[in-house]
C-alpha positions in Angstrom: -208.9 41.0 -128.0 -205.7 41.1 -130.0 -202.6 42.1 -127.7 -200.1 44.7 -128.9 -197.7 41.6 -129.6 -200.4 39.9 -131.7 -200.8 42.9 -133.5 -196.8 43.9 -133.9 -197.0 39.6 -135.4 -199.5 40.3 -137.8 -197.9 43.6 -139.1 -194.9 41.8 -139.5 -196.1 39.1 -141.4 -197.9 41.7 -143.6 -194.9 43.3 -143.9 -192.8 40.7 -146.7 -195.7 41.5 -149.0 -196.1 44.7 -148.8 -192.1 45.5 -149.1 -192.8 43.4 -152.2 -195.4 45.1 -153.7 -195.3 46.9 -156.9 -195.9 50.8 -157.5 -198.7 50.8 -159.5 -200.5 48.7 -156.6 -199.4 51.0 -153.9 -200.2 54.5 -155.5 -203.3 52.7 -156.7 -204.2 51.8 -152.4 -203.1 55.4 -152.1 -205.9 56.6 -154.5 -208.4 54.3 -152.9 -207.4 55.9 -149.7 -207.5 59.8 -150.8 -211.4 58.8 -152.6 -212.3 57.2 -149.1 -211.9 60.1 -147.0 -213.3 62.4 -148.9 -216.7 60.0 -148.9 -216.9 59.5 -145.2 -216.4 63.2 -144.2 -219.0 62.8 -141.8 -218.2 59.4 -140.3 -215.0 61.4 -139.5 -216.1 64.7 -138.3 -218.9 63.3 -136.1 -216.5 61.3 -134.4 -214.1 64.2 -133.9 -216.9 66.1 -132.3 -217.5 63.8 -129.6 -213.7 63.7 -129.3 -214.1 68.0 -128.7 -216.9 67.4 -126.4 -214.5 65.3 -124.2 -211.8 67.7 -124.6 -213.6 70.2 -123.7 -214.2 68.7 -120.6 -210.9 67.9 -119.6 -209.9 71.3 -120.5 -212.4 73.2 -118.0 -210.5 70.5 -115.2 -206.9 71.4 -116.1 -206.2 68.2 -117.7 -205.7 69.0 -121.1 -204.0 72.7 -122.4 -205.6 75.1 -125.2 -203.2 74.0 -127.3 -203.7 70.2 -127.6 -207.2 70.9 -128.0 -207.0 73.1 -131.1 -204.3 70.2 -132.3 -207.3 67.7 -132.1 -210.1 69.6 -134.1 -210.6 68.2 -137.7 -212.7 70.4 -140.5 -213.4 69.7 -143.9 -210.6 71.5 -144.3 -208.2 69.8 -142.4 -209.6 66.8 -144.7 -209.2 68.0 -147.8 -205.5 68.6 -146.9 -205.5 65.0 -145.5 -206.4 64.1 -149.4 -204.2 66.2 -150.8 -201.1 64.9 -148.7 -201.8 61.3 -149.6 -201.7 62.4 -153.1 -198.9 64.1 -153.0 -197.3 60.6 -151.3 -199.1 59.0 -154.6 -196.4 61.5 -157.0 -193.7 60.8 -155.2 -191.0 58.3 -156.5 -191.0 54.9 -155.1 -187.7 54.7 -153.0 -187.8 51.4 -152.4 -185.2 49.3 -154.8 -183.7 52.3 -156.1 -179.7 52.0 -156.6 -178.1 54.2 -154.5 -175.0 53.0 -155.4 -172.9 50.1 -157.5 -169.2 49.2 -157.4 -167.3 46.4 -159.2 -165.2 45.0 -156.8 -163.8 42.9 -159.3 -163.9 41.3 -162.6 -167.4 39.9 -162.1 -168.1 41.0 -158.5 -170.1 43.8 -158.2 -171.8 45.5 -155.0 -174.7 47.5 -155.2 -176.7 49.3 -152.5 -180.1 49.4 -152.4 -182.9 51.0 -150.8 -184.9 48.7 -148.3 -187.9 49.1 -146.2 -187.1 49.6 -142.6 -189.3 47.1 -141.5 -192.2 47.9 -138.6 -192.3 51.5 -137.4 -194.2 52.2 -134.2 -195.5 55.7 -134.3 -196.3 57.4 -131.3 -198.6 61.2 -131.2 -200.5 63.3 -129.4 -203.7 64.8 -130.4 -203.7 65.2 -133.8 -205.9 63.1 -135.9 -204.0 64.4 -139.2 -201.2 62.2 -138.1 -203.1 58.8 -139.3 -203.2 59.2 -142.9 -199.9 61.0 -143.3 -198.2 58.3 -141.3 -200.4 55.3 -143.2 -199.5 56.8 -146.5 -195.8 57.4 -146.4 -195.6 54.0 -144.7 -197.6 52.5 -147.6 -195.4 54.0 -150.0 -192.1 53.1 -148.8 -193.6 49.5 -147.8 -193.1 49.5 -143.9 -195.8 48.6 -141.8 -196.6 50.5 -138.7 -198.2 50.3 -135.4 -200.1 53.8 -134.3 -200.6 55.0 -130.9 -202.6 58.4 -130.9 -203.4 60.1 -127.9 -206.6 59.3 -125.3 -208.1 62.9 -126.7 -208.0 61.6 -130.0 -209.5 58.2 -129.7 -212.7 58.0 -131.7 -211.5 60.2 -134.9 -207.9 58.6 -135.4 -210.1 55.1 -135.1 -212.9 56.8 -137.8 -210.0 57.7 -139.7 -208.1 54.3 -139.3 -211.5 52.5 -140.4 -212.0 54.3 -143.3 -208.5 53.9 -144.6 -207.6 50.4 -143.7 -211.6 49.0 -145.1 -210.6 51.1 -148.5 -207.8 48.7 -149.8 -209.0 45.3 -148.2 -209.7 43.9 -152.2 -206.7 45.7 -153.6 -203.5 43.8 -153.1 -201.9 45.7 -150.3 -202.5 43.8 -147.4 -203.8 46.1 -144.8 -202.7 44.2 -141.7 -199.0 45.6 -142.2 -201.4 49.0 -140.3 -202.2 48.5 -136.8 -203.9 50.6 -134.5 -203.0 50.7 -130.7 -205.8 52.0 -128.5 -204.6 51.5 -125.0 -202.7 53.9 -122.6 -201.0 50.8 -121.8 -200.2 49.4 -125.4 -196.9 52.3 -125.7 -195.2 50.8 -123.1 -195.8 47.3 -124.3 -194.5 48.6 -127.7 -191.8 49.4 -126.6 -190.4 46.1 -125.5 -191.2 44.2 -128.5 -187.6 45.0 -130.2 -187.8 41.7 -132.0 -190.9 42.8 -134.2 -190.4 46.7 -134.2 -187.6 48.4 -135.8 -188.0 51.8 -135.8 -190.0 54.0 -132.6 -191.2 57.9 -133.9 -192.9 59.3 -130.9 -194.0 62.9 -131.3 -195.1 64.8 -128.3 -193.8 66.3 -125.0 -190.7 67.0 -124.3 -191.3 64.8 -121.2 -192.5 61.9 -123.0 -190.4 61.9 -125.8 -187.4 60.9 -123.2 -189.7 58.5 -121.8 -189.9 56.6 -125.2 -185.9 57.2 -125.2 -185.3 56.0 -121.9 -187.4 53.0 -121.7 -186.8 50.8 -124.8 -183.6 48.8 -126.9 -185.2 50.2 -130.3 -183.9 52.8 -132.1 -186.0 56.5 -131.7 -186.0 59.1 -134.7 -187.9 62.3 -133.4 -187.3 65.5 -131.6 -188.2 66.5 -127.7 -188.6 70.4 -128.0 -189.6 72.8 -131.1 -188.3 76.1 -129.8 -187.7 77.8 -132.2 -186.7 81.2 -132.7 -186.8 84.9 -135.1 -183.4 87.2 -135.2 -184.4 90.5 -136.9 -180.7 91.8 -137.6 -179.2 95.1 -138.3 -179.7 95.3 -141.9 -183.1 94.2 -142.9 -186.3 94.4 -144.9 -189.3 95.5 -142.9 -192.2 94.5 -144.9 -189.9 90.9 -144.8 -189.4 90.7 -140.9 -193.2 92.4 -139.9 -194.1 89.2 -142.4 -191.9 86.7 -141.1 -192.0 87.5 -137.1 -196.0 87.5 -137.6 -196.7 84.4 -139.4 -193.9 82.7 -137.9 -195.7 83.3 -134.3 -199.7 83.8 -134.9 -200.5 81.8 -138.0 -200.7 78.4 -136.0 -198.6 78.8 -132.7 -199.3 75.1 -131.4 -197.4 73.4 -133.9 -194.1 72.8 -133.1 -192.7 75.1 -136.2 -194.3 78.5 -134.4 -191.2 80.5 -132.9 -191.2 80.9 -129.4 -188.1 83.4 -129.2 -187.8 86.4 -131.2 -184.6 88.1 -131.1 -183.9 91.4 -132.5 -180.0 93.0 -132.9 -180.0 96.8 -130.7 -179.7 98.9 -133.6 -183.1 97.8 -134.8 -185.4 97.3 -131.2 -186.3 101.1 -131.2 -187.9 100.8 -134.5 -189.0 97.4 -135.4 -189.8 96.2 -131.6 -192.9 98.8 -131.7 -194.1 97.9 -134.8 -194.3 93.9 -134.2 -195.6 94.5 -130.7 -198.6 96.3 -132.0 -199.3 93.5 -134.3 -198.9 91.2 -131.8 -201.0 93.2 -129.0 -204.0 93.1 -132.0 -203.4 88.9 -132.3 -203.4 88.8 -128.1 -200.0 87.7 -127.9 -198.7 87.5 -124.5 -195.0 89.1 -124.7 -192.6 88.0 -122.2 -189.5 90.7 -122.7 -185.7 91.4 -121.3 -185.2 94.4 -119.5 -184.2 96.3 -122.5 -187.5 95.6 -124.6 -189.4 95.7 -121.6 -188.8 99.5 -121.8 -189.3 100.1 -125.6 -193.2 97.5 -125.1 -194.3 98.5 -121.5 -196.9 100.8 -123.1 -198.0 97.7 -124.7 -198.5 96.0 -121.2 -196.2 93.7 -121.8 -194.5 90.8 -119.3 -190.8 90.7 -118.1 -189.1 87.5 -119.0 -188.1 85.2 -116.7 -184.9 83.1 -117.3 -187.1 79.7 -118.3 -188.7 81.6 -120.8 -185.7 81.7 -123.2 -186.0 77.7 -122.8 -189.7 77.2 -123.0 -191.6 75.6 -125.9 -195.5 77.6 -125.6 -197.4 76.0 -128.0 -199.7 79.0 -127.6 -199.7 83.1 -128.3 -197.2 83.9 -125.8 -193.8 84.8 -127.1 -190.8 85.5 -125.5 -188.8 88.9 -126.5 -184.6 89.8 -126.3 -182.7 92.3 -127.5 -179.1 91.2 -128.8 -175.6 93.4 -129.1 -174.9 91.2 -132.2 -175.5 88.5 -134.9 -172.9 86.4 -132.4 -174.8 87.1 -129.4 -178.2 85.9 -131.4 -177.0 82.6 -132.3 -174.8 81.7 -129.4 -178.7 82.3 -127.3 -179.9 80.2 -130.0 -177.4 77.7 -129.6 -177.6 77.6 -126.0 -181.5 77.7 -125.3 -182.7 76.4 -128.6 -183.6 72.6 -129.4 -182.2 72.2 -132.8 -185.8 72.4 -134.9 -185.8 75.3 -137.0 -184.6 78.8 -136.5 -184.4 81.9 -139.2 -183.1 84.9 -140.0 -183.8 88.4 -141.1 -181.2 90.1 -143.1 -180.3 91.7 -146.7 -176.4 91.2 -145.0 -175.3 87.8 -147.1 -171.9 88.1 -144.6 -174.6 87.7 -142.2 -177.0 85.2 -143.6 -173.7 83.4 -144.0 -172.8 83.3 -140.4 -176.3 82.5 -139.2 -176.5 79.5 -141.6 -173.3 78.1 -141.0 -172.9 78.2 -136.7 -176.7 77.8 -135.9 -176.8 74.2 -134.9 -180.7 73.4 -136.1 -181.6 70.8 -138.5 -183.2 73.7 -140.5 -182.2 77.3 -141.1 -183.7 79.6 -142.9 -183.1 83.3 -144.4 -185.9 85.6 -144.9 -188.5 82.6 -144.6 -191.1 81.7 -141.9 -190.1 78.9 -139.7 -193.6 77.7 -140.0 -191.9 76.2 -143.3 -190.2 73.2 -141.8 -192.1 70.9 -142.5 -192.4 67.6 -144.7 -195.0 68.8 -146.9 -193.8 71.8 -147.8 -190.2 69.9 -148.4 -191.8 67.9 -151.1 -191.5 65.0 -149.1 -195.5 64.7 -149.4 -196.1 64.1 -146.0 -194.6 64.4 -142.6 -193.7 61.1 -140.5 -191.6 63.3 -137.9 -189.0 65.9 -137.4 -185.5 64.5 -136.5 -183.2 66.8 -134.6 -180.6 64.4 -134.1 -177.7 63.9 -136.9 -178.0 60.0 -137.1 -179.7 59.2 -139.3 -182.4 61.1 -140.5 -182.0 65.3 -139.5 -184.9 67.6 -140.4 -188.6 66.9 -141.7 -188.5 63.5 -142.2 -190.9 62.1 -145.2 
């Protein structure tokens, strides 16, 4: 059996080609890979059942939370977005060996700088199986190879999935060895010591294992350790906007790390918007965690009191944490101080307001009137979604 080493060497080797290769012949693997998935639908969702079955399982025994398990399910659905995304990877421009810039340095010198592959990225999830082809594709595209590491949950779909992607291309010209799949509990940590042959780590999970990645290897980490993310509702705003906004932002898929977790509403507009959104919430079973001063406009609504971790907790589930504010100020120096830097938006028809908001919050996206639920690579036009970067060096943001 191939070690992770052995595996990092052949991906590696793969690698010169496939940094090489031509556009025509990668959006042409792309294709093969889109028309793949959609034939072995079933070869995908059976295994992704047994994966349930075992989830299930652990879940009953505390072992695994609600929201990892609704993370792992695959429909045909979830496929046919799978499709979509590599196709989307297909129409996007081929970065590698475009001219970024070019000086003449002198009569007859000239410098030029030029987009590169990175090299071999070792990607790192949890249990979503959705992760495989985005990751494969943009990788494909930009001619890295890449060693994959999905979670113990997700074992026999991300393998159905690697299968069916990898055995598409093995007669085009893309040599499929520059994709490796890890398997092992083991293999991350081996991963991570193999700085000569990986260049690039993108773990995405915990907050607690994303510093583990950080803390325990010499190559360099893009990624993010929290998503808590937060909703201000400010003095001046649109209702039908911020009923729309707080709603989706919170129920329409509140394990992903996009869902707000905070939602933050200036005094002057608790006593009538605070009702309204709770009732919606109530009817979507959203736990509501509240400071003292929406505690008493919600308690009808059987709502929680907040406790001081709250304001710093990521949920990943319909619980939501709610504070009233004095000011715009107060709402993003809370936001500043308990936030993690994802994606925070908010609600105004003030543009001396939306102006503030946008300038001092320190997130790697900001948004005005918009859904947080909208960070993300796909919806960036990046096609797909290799990671969300919180730091400022190098990449920041949804990272395609």
């Amino acid at each position: 059996m191939e070690s992770v080493k052995d595996k990092a060497i052949l991906a590696k080797e793969a690698f010169i080609k496939l940094s090489n290769a031509n556009t025509s012949d990668k959006n042409e693997a792309l294709l093969l890979m889109a028309k793949a998935l959609d034939k072995n639908r079933k070869k995908i969702l059976e295994a992704n059942n047994l994966d349930l079955a075992e989830a299930k399982k652990l879940l009953q025994k505390g072992e695994l939370t609600e929201s990892l398990v609704k993370r792992l399910e695959v429909t045909d659905s979830k496929i046919d977005d799978m499709i979509s995304g590599i196709k989307d990877v297909v129409k996007l421009e081929d970065p590698v060996g475009k001219t970024l810039s070019a000086i003449e340095l002198d009569s007859g010198l000239e410098l030029y700088q030029v987009v590169v592959p990175i090299g071999i990225i070792g990607m790192v999830f949890e249990s979503r199986p959705d992760v495989v082809p985005q990751i494969i594709s943009l990788a494909l595209k930009s001619g890295n190879g890449v060693l994959l590491k999905g979670g113990r949950e997700s074992a026999k779909t991300n393998r159905a999935i690697y299968e069916v992607l990898t055995d598409s291309i093995k007669n085009n010209s893309i040599p499929n060895n520059a994709f490796q799949l890890l398997e092992k509990r083991e293999d991350v940590t081996e991963m991570l010591k193999l700085d000569k042959y990986v260049d690039l780590i993108i773990p995405r999970g915990s907050n607690d294992f994303v510093r583990f990645v950080q803390s325990n290897t010499k190559i360099p980490v893009l990624g993010h350790a929290d998503g808590i993310c937060h909703a201000y509702v400010d003095k001046n705003y649109d209702e039908k906007k911020a009923l729309g906004v707080c709603f989706d932002a919170k129920v329409q898929y509140p394990a992903v790390c996009n869902a707000i977790e905070t939602l933050l509403v200036h005094e002057k507009s608790a006593k009538k918007f605070l009702p309204k959104i709770g009732r919606m919430y109530k009817e979507a079973n959203v736990e509501m965690r509240c400071c003292p001063q929406s505690y008493e406009i919600l308690k009808e609504l059987k709502v929680k009191k907040a406790k001081e971790k709250d304001w710093s907790t990521e949920y990943n589930d319909l619980i939501i944490s709610i504070k009233v504010v004095k000011s715009l100020e107060d709402a993003v120096a809370h936001i500043n101080k308990y936030g993690s830097h994802h994606t925070d938006t908010i609600i105004t028809e003030d543009k001396k307001a939306s102006e503030y908001f946008l300038n001092f919050v320190d997130s790697s996206s900001v948004m005005l009137n918009a859904s947080t639920r909208f960070a993300d690579g796909f919806r960036y036009g990046k096609g797909a979604e290799i990671g969300i970067s919180t730091g400022k060096i190098h990449a920041r943001g949804p990272t395609g």
